[in-house]
N, C-alpha and C positions, 0 to 999 in steps of 0.2 A: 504494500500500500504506500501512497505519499508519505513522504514526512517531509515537514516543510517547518524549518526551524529559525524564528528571529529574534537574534540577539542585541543588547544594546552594545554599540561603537561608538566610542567617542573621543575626537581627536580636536589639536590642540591649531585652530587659524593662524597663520604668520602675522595678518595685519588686520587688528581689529578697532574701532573708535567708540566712545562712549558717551554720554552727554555729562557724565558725574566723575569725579575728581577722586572719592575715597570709596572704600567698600566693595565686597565680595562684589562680582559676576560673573559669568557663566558661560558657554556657551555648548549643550549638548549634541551629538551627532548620533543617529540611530537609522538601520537599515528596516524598511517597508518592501510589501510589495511586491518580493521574490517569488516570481512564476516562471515556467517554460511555458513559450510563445514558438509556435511554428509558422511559416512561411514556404512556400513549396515544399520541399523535402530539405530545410534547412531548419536546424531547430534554434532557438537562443534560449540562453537567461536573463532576464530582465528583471531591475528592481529599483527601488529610489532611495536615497541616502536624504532626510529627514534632517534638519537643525530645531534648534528652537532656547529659550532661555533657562537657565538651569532656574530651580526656587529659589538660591541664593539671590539672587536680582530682582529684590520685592517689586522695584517698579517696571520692572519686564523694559530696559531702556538700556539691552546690551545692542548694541547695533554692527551689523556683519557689513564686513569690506570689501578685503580681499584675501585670500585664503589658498592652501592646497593640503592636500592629503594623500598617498600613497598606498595602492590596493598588493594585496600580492592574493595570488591562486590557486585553484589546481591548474598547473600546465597539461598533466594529461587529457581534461576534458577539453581546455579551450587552448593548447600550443603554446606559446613565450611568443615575444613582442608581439600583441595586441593593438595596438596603435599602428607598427611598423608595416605590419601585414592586414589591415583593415576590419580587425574583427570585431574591432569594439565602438560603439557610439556613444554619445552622449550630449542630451538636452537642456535646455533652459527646467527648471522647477519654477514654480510659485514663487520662489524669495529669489531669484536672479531672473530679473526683468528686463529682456533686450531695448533699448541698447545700453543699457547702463550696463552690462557685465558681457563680458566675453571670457567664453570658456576653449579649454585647451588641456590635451591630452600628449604627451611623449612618454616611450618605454627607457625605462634605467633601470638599474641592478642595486639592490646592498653589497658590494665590495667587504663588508664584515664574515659575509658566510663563503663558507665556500664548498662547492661552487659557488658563484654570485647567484641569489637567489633572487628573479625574474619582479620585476614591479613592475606597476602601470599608474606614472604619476599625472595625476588633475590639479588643474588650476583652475580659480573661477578672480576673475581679476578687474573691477570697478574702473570703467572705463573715462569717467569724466572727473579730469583735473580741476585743480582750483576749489573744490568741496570736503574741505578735509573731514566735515561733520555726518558729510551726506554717506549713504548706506542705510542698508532695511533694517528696519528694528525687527529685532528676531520675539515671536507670541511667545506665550509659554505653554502654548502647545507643537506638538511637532508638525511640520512644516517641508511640503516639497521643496529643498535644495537642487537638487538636478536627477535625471534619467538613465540608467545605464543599461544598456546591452551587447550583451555580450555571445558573439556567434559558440555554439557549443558544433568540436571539430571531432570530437567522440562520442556520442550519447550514451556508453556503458560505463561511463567514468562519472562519478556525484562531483557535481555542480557546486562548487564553493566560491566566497569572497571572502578577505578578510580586510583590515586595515592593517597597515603597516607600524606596530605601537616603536623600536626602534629609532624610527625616525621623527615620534615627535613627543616632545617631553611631556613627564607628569604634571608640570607646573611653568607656566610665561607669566612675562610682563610684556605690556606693550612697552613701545620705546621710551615714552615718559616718566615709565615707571610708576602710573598713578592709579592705572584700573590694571585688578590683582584680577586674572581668568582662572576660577579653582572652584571643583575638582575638575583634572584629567581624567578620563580610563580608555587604553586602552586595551585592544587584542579581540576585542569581540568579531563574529564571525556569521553569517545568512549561508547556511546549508540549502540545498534542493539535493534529497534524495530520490532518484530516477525511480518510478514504480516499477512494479515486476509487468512487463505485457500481457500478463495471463494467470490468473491465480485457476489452478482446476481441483474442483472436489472431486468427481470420481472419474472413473474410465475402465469400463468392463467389457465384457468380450459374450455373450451368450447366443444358440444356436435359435434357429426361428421355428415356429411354431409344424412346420413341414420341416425339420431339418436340413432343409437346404439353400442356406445363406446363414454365415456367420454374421451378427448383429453387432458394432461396436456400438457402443454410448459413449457421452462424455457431456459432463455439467463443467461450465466456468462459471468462478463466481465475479468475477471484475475481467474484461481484458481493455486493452487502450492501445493503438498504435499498431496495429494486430495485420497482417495478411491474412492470413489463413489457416488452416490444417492439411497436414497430410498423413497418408495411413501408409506402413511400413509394415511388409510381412517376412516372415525368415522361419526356416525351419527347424532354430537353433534358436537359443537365448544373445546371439550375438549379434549385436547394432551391425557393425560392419558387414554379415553375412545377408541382411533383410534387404528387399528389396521394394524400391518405390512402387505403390500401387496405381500412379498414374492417374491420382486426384486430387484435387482443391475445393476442399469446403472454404466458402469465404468467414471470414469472422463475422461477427454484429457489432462488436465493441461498444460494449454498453457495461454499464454499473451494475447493471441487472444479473441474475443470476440464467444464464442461455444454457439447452440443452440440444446434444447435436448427435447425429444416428451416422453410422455408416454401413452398409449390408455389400459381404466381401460373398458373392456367389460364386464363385470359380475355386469351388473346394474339392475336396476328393474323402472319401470315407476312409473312416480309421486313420484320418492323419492330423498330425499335433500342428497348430499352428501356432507362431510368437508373431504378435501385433505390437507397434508401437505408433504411440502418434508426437508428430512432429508440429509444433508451434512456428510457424513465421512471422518475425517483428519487421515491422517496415526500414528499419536502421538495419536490415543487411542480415540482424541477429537469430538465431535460431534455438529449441530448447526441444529435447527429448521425453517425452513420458512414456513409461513402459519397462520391460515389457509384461503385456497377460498372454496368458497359453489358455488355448482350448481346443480338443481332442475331439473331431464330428464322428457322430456314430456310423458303426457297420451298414452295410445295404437293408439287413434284415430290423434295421431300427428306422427306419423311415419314413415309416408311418403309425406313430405312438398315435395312443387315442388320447387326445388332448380335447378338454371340452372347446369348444369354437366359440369366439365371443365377435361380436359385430365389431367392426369398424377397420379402419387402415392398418396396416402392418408394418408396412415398409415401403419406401419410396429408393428405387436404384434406377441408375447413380442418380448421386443426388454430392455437386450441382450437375446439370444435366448438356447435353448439343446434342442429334437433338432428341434425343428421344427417351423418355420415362419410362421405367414400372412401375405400374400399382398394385401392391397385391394388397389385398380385405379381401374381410371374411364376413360370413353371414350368419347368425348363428340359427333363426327359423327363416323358414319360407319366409320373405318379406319384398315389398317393394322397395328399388334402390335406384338412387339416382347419384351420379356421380360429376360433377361439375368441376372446370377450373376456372377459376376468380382471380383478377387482378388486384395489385395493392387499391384498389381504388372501389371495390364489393364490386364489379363489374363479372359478369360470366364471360368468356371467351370463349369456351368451348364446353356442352357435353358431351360426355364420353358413354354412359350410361345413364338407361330411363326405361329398364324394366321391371319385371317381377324377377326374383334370385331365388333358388332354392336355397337350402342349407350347405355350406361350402368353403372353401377357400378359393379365390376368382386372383387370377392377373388383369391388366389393364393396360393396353400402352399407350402413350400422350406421345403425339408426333412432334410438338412444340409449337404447332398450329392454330389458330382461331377458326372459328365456326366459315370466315371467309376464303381460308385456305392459307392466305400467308402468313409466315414465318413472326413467330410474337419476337419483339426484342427482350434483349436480354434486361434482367430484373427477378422478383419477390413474384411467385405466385404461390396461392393454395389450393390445395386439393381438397375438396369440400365433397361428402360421401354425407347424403342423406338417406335413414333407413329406420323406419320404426316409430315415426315422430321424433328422431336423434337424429343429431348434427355430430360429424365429426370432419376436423381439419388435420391438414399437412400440409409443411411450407415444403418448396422446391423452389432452386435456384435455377435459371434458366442463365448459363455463361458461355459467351460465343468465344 
């Protein structure tokens, strides 16, 4: 799941002016607003760095200048020189109002560590002379200072900022020596940790009501950023020996808890199968679950008397080009009508619209509308009416 962590930072202005002469003030710095923002298939971090007047400063009459601060990273998610190689931006806030402030960004190193360890220094710098008084009076609430984002160049690597506390002291004076800025702190830090693409609660393997199609399942409870599934089968417990089964269930990517069927018909009696299913994240990345085994019966077991219960069974393949099964069952004589419906409650085609005896029935969808041509691709259901009962199934239709 998210975890999404903000800290308070707070660092120490080079040039700040005040309207008072003796007496504590303040000026605190805190990180807001840390999300991952996408844009084609380019992800970012983006957040705001926050000012505003400490309590010390009863009459809230510390006023901001000119200023810098020094970020440092993780390099592995977002690379070294930031500035140098374009990956970072950064806006006007609420309390630096163009044209009075011009900002500016260059990459430098701390020469203390070593290796030099990678910074990214900002300035925000008051652009009109002659006002030595002039400057925003910082609330003593917190306050957009400026906008940062920051291109992320790994998306498997957690998303960090920090301030650079080395570089700026616990405790200044302005030049005059007359407004004392205290307390400092720094080293605080705004995490984004990257969610998992796919949290999955089960994934089971069981043989079909006719024994002839193995049935996978699988429930996700969250997935986000998601491709798809695929299903991998082997005759052995090992990943490397299974073989792609030459399908794509699309995700949903929802919050929602989704439930997803696979029916593997190209089986053979009395032989063991190992299934694993395969996650695709849109960053490239991929995740294995698995494996389950399951053992289809002899010839002489292929027809267990299994009581029949009305409704759909199974949809293969499923997504589909172009053509579907439907197998349902019927449990009494009954009438049956079997329709497909567009995301939109629209029928496009019946397929069936008679009386059924008691049974198990196929059905195949050509991927056609009642006009003859070719539905596009998209969400349809399989909607099987029988008995004063309604039963559905989603099929994807993907050209």
């Amino acid at each position: 799941m998210k975890r999404l962590f903000i800290l308070t930072a707070i660092l120490m202005p080079v040039l700040l002016t005040a309207q008072f002469t003796e007496g504590d003030a303040g000026i605190l710095y805190t990180f807001a607003n840390g999300q991952i923002t996408e844009s084609g298939r380019t992800k970012y971090f983006e957040f705001d760095v926050m000012a505003q007047a400490t309590p010390s400063d009863q009459h809230n009459m510390t006023r901001l200048g000119d200023g810098v601060m020094w970020f440092y990273y993780n390099t592995d998610a977002f690379g070294i020189d930031l500035y140098t190689n374009e990956h970072v931006t950064v806006t006007h806030g609420t309390l630096l109002t163009a044209p009075f402030y011009g900002l500016y960004l260059n990459d430098t190193a701390d020469t203390h560590q070593t290796p030099a360890l990678p910074l990214l220094a900002f300035t925000f710098e008051f652009m009109l002379d002659g006002y030595p008084d002039w400057g925003n009076q910082l609330p003593a609430e917190p306050t957009q200072l400026a906008h940062f984002k920051f291109e992320i160049l790994d998306t498997s690597e957690e998303a960090w900022v920090c301030l650079w506390d080395t570089e700026m002291p616990g405790e200044s004076f302005y030049s005059d020596h007359l407004t004392y800025y205290s307390p400092v702190e720094i080293g605080n830090c705004l995490y984004y940790d990257a969610p998992l693409p796919v949290e999955l609660s089960t994934f089971t393997a069981s043989m079909s009501i006719t024994n002839d199609a193995v049935n996978l399942m699988w429930v996700t409870q969250t997935e986000s950023n998601m491709i798809g599934y695929r299903i991998l089968r082997g005759n052995s417990d090992v990943l490397a020996e299974a073989e792609d089964q030459n399908t794509l269930i699309p995700a949903t990517n929802t919050s929602q808890p989704v439930s997803y069927m696979y029916s593997d018909t190209v089986i053979q009696p009395e032989q063991s199968y190992y299934y694993w299913l395969e996650a695709l994240d849109m960053d490239g990345t991929n995740t294995f679950f698995g494996p389950i085994a399951i053992t289809v019966p002899g010839e002489g077991e292929y027809t267990p008397v299994i009581p029949l219960a009305t409704g759909i069974s199974s949809l293969y393949p499923n997504p589909f080009n172009p053509d579907l099964t439907i197998s349902y069952s019927v449990k009494t004589s009954l009438p049956v009508k079997i329709d497909i419906v567009n995301m939109r409650g629209q029928i496009i085609q019946t397929l069936v619209n008679e009386n059924k005896e008691a049974g198990v029935y196929r059905q195949n969808w050509n991927g056609t509308g009642s006009d003859g041509r070719l539905c596009s691709s998209g969400v349809y259901f399989v909607r099987m009416q029988a008995g004063g009962e309604e039963y559905y199934a989603k099929a994807i239709l993907l050209k």
